[in-house]
N, CA, C and O atoms as CSV, one atom per row, in Angstrom:
chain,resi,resn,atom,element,x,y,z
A,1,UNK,N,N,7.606,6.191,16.200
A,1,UNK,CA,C,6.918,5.055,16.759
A,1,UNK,C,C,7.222,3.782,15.970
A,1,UNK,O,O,7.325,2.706,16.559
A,2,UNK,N,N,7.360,3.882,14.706
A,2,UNK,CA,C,7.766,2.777,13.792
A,2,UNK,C,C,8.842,1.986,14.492
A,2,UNK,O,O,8.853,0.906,15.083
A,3,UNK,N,N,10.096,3.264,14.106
A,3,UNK,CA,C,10.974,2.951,14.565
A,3,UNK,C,C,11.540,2.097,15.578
A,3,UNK,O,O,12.598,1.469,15.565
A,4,UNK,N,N,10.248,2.228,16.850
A,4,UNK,CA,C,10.706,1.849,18.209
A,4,UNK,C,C,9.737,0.211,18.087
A,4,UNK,O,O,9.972,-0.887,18.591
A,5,UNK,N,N,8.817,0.603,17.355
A,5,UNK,CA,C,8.431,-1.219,17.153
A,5,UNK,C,C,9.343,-2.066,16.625
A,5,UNK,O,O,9.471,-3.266,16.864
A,6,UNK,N,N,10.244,-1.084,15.579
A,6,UNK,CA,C,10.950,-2.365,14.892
A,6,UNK,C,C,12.069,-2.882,15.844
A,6,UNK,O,O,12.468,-4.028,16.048
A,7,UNK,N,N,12.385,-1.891,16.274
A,7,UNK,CA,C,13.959,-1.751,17.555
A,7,UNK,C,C,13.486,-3.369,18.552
A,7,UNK,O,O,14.018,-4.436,18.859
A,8,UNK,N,N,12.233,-2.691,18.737
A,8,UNK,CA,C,11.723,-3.987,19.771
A,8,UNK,C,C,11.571,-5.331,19.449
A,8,UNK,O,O,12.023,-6.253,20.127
A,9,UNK,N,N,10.634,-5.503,17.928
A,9,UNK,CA,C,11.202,-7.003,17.078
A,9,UNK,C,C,12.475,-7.400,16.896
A,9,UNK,O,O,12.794,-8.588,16.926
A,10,UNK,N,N,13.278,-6.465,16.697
A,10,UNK,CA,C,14.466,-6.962,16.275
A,10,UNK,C,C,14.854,-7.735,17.808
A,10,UNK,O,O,15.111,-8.925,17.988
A,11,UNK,N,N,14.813,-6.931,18.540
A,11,UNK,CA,C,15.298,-7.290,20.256
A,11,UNK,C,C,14.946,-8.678,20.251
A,11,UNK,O,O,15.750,-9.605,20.150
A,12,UNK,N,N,13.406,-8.796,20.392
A,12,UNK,CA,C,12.647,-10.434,20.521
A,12,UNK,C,C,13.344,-11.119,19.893
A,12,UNK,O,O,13.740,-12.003,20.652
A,13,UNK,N,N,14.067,-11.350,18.163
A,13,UNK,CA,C,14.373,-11.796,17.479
A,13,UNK,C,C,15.479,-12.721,17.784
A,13,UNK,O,O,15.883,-13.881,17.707
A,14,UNK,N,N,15.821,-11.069,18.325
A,14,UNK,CA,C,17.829,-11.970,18.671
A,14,UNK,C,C,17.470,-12.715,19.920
A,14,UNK,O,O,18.200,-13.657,20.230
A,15,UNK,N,N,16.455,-12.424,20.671
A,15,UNK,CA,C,16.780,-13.068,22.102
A,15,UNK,C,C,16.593,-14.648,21.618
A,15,UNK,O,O,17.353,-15.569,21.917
A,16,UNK,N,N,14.991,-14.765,20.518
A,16,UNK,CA,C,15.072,-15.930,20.383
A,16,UNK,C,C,16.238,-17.073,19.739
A,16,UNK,O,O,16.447,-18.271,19.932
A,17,UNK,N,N,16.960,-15.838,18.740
A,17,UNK,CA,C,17.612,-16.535,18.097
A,17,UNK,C,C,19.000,-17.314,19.332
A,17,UNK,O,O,19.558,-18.408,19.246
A,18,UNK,N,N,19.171,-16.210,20.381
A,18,UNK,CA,C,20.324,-16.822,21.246
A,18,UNK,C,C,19.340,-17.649,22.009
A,18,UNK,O,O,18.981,-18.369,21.077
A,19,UNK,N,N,18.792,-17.975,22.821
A,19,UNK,CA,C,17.685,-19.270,23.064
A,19,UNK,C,C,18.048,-20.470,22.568
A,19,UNK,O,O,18.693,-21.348,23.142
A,20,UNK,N,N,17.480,-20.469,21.167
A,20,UNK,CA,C,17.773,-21.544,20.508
A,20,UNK,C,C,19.347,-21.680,20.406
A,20,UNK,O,O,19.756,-22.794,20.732
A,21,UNK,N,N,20.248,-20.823,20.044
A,21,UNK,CA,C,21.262,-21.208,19.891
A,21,UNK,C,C,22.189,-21.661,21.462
A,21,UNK,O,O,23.186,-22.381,21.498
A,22,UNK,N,N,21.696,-21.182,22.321
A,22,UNK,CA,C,22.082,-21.983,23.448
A,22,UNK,C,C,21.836,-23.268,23.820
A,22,UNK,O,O,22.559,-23.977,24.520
A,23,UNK,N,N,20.443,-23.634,23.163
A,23,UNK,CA,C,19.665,-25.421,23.515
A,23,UNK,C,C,20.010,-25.827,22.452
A,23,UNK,O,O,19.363,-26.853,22.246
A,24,UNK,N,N,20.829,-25.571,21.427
A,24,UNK,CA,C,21.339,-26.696,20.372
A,24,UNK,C,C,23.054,-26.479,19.924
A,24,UNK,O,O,23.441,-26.109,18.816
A,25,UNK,N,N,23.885,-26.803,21.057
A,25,UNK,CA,C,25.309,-26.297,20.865
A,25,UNK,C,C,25.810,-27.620,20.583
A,25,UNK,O,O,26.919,-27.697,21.111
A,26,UNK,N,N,25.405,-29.091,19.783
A,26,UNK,CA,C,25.829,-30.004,19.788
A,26,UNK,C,C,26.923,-29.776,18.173
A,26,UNK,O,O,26.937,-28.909,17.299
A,27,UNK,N,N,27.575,-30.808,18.364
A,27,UNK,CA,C,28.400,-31.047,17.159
A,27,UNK,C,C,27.666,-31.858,15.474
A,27,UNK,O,O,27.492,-33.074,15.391
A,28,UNK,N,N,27.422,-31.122,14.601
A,28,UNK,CA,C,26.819,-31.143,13.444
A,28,UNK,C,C,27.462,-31.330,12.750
A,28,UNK,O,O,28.524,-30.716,12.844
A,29,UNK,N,N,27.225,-32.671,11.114
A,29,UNK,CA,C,28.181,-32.362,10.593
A,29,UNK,C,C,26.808,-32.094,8.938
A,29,UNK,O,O,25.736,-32.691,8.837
A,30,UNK,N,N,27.361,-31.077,7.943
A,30,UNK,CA,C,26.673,-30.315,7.029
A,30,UNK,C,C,27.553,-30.111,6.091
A,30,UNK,O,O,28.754,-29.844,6.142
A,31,UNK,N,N,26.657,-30.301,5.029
A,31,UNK,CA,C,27.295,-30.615,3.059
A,31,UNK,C,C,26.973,-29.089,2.567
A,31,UNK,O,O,25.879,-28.556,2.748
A,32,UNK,N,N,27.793,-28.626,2.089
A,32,UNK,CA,C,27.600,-27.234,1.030
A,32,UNK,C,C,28.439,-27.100,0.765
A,32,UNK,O,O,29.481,-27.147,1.418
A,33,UNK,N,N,28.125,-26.717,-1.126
A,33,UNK,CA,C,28.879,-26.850,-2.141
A,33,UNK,C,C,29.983,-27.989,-2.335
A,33,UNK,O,O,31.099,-27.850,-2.836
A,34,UNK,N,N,29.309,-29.332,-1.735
A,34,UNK,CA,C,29.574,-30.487,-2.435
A,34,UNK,C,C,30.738,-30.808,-1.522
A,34,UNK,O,O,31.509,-31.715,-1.836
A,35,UNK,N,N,30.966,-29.873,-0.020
A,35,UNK,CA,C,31.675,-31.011,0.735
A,35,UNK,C,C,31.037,-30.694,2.100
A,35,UNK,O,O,30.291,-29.723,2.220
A,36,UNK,N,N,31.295,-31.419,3.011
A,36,UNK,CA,C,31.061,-31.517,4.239
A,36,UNK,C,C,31.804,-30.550,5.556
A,36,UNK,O,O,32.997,-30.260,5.464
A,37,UNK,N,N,31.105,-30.165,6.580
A,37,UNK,CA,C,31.673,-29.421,7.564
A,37,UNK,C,C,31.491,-30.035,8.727
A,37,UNK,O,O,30.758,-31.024,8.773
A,38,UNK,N,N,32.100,-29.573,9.809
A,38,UNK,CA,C,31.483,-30.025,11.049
A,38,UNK,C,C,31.787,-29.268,12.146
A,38,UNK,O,O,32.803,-29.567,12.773
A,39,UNK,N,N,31.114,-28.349,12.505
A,39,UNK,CA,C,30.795,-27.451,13.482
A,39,UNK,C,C,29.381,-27.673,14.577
A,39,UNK,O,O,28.590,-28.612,14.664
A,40,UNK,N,N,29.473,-26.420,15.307
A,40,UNK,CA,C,28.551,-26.698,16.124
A,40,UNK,C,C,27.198,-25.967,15.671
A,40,UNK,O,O,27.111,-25.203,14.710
A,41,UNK,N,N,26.248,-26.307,16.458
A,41,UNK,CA,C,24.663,-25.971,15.516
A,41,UNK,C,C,24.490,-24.364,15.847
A,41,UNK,O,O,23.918,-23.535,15.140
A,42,UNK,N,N,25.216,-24.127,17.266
A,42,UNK,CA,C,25.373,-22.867,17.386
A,42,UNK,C,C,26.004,-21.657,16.230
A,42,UNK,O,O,25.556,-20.588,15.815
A,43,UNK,N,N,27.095,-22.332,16.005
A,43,UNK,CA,C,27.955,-21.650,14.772
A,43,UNK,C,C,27.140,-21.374,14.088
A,43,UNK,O,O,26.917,-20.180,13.887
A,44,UNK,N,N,26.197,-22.605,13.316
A,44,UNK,CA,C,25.359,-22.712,12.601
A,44,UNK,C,C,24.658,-21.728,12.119
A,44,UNK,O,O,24.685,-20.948,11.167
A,45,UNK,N,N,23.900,-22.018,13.207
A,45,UNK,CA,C,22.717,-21.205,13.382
A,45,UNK,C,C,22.968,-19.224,13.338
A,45,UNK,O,O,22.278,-18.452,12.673
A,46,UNK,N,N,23.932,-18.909,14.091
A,46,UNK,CA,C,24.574,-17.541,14.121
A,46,UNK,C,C,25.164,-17.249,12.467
A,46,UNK,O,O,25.329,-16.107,12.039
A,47,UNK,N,N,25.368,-18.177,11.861
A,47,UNK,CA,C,25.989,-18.082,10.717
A,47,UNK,C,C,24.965,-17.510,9.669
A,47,UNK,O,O,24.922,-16.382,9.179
A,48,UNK,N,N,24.135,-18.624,9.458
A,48,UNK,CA,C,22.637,-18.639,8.696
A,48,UNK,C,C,22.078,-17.157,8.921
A,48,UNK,O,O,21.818,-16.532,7.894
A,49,UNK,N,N,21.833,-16.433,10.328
A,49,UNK,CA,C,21.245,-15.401,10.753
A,49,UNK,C,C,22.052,-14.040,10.043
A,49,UNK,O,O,21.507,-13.070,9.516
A,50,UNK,N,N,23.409,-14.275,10.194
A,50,UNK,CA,C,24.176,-12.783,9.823
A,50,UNK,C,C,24.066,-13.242,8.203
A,50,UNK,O,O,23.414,-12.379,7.615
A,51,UNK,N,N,24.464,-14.254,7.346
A,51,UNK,CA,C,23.641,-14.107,6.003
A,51,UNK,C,C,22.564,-13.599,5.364
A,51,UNK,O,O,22.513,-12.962,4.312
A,52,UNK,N,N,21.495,-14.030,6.288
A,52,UNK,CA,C,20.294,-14.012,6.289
A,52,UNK,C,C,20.056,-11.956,6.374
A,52,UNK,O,O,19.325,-11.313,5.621
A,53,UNK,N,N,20.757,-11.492,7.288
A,53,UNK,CA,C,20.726,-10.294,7.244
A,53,UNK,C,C,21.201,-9.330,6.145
A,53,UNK,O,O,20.635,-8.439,5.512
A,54,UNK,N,N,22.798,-9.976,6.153
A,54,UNK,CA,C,23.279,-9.326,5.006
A,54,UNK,C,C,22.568,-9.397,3.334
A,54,UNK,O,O,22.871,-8.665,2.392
A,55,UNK,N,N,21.794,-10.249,3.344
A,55,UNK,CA,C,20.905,-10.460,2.070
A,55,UNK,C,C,20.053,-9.062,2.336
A,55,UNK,O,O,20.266,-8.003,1.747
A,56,UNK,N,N,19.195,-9.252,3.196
A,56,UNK,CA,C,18.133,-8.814,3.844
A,56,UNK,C,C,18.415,-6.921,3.674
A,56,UNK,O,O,17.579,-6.097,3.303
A,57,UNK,N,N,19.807,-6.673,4.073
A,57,UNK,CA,C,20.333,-5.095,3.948
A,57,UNK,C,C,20.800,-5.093,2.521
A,57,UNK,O,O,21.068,-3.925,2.242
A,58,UNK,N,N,21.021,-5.896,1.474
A,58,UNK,CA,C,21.213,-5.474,0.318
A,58,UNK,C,C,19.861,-5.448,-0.245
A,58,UNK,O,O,19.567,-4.309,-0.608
A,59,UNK,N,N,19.186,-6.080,-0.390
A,59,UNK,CA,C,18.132,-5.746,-0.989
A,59,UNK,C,C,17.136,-4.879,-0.756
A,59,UNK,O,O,16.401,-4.566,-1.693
A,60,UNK,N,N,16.948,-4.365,0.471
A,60,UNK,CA,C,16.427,-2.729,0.549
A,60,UNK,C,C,17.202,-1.939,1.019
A,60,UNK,O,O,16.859,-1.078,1.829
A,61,UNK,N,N,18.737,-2.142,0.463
A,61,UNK,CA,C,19.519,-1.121,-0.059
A,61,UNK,C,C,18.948,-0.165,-0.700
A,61,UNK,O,O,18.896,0.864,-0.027
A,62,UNK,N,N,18.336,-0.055,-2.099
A,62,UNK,CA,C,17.350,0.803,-2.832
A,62,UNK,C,C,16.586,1.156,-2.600
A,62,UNK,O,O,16.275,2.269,-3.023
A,63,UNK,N,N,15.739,0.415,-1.741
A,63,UNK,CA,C,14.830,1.211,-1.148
A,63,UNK,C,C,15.075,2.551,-0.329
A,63,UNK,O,O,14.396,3.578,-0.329
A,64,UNK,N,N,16.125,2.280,0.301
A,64,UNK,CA,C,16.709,3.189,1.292
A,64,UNK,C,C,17.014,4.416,0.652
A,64,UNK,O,O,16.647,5.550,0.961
A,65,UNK,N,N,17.871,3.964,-0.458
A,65,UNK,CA,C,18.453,5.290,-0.995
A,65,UNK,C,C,17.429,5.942,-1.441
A,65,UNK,O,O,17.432,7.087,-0.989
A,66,UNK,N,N,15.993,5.591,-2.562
A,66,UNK,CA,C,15.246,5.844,-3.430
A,66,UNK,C,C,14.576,6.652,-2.187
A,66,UNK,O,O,14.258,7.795,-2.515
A,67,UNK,N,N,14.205,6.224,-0.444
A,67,UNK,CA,C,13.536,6.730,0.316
A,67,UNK,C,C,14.306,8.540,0.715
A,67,UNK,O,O,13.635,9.552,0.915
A,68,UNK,N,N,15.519,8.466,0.724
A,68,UNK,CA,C,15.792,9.611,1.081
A,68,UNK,C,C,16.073,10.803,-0.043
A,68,UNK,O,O,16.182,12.012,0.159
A,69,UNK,N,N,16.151,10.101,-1.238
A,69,UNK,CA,C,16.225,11.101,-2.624
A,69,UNK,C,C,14.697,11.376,-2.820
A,69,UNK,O,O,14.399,12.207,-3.679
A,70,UNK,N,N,14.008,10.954,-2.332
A,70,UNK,CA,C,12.230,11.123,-2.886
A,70,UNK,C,C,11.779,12.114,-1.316
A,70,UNK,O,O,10.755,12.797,-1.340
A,71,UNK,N,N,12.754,12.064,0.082
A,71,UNK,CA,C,12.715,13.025,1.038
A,71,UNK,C,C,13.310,14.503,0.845
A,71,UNK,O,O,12.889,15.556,1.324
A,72,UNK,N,N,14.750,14.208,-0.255
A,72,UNK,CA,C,15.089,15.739,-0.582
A,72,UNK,C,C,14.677,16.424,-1.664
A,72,UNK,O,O,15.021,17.567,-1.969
A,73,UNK,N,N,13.645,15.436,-2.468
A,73,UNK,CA,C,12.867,16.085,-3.641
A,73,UNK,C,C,11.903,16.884,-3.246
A,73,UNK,O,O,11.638,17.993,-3.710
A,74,UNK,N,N,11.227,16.171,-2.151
A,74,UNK,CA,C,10.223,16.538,-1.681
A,74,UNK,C,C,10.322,18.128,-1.248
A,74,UNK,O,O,9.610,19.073,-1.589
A,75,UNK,N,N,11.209,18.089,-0.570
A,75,UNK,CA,C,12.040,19.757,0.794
A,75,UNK,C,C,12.229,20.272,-0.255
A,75,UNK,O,O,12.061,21.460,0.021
A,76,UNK,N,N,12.553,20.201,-1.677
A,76,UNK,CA,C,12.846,20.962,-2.639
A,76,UNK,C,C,11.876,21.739,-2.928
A,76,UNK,O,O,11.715,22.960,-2.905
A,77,UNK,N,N,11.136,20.688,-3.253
A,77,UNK,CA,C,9.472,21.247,-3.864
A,77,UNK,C,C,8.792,22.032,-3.113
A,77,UNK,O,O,8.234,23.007,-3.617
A,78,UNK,N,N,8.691,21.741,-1.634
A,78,UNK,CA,C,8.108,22.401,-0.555
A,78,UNK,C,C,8.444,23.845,-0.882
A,78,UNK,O,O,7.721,24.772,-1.248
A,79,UNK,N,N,9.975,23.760,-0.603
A,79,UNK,CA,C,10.586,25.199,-0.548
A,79,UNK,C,C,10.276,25.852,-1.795
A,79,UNK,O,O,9.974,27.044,-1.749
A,80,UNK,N,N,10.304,25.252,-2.901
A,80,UNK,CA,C,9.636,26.439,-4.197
A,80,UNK,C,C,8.384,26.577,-4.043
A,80,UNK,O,O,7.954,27.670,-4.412
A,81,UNK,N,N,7.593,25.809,-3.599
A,81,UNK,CA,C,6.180,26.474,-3.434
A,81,UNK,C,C,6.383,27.199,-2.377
A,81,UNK,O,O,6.368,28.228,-3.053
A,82,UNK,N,N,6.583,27.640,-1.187
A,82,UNK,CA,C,6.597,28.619,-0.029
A,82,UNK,C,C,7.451,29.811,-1.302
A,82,UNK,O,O,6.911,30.911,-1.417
A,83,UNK,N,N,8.468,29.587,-2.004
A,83,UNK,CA,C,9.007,31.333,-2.784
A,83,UNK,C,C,8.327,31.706,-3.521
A,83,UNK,O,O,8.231,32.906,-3.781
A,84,UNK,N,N,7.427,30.491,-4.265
A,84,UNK,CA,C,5.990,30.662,-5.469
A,84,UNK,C,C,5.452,31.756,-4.506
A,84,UNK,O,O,5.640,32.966,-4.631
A,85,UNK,N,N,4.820,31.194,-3.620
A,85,UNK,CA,C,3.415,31.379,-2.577
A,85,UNK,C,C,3.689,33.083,-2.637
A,85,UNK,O,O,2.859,33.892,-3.052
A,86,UNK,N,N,5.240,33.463,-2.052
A,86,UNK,CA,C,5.753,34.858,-1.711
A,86,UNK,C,C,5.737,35.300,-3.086
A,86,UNK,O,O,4.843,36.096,-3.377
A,87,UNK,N,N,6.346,35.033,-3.769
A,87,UNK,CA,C,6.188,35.931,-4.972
A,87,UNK,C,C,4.641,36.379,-5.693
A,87,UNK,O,O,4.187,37.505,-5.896
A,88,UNK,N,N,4.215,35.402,-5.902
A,88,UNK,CA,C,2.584,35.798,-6.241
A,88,UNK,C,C,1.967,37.001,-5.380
A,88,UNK,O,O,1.397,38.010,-5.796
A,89,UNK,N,N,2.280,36.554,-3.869
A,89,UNK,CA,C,1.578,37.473,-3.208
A,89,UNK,C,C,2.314,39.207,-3.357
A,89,UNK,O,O,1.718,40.253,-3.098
A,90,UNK,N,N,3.400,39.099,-3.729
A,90,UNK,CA,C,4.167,40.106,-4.123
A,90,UNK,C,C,3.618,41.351,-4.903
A,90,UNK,O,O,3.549,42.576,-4.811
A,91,UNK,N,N,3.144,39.942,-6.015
A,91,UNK,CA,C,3.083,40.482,-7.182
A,91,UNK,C,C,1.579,40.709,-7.053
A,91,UNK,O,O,1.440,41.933,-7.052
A,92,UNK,N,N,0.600,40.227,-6.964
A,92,UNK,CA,C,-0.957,40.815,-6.473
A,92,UNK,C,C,-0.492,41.928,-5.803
A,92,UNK,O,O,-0.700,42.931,-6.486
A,93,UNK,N,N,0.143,42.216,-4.576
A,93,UNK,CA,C,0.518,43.808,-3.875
A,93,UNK,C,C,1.015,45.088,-4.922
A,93,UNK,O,O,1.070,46.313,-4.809
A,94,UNK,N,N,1.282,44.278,-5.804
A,94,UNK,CA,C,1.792,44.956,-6.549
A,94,UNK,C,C,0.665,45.783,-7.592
A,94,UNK,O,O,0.198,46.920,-7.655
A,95,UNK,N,N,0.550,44.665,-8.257
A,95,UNK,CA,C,-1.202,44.469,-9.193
A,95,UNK,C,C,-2.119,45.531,-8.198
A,95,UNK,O,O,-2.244,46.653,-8.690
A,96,UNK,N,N,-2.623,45.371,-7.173
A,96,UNK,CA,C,-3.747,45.816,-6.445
A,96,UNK,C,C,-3.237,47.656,-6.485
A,96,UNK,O,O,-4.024,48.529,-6.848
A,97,UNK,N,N,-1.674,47.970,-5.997
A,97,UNK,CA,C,-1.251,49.321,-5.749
A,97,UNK,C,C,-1.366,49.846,-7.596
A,97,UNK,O,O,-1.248,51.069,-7.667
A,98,UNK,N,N,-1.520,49.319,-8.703
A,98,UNK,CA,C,-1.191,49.584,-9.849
A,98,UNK,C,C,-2.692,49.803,-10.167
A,98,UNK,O,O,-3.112,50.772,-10.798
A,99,UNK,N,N,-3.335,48.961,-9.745
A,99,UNK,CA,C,-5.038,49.297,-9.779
A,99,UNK,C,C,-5.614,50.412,-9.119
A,99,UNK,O,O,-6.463,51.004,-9.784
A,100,UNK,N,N,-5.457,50.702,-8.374
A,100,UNK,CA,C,-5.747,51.429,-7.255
A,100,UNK,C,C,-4.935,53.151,-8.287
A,100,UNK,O,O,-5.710,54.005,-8.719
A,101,UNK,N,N,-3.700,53.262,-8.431
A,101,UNK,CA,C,-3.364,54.598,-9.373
A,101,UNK,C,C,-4.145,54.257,-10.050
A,101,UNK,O,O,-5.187,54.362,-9.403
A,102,UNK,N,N,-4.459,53.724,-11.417
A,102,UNK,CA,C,-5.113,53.824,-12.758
A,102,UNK,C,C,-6.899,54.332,-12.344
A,102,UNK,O,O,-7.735,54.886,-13.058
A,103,UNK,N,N,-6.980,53.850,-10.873
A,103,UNK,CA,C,-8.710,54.851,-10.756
A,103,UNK,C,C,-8.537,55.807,-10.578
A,103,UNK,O,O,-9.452,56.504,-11.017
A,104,UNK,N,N,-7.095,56.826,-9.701
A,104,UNK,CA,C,-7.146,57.984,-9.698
A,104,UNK,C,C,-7.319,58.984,-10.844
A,104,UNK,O,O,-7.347,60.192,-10.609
């Protein structure tokens, strides 16, 4: 369900972002790193956005990874407690049949 909310923001996002970038396709001219450009606001604007992302995917880069190493720690752990769980009970079957001779 997460998933499909975010799928859907993202959708809204871009629609707005092409919106705007359709009602402002005029010719701009813009200073960075101390010289000047001149493109359209569209460029612009599409430009700013895929930056804006690529920042956006490096920095919960780590998160990402840290999320799926803390998912196969987890399945790890699970699974030794389910062979714990069996062995104990093993070993009580065991205990109980060892109790059970020593009253005879």
């Amino acid at each position: 369900m997460k998933k499909i909310i975010s799928i859907i923001l993202a959708l809204i996002i871009l629609l707005l972002v092409v919106i705007v970038t359709l009602n402002n396709s005029n010719e701009i001219i813009f200073g960075f790193l101390g010289k000047e450009y001149e493109t359209s606001m569209a460029v612009l604007i599409i430009l700013t956005l895929g930056v804006g992302v690529i920042i956006g995917l490096i920095l919960f880069l780590p998160e990402i990874i840290n999320s799926k190493n803390t998912k196969r720690k987890i399945s790890k752990l699970e699974s030794t407690i389910e062979n714990l769980k069996s062995t104990n009970k093993m070993l009580e079957e065991s205990k109980e049949g060892i109790d059970e001779n020593e009253d005879e």
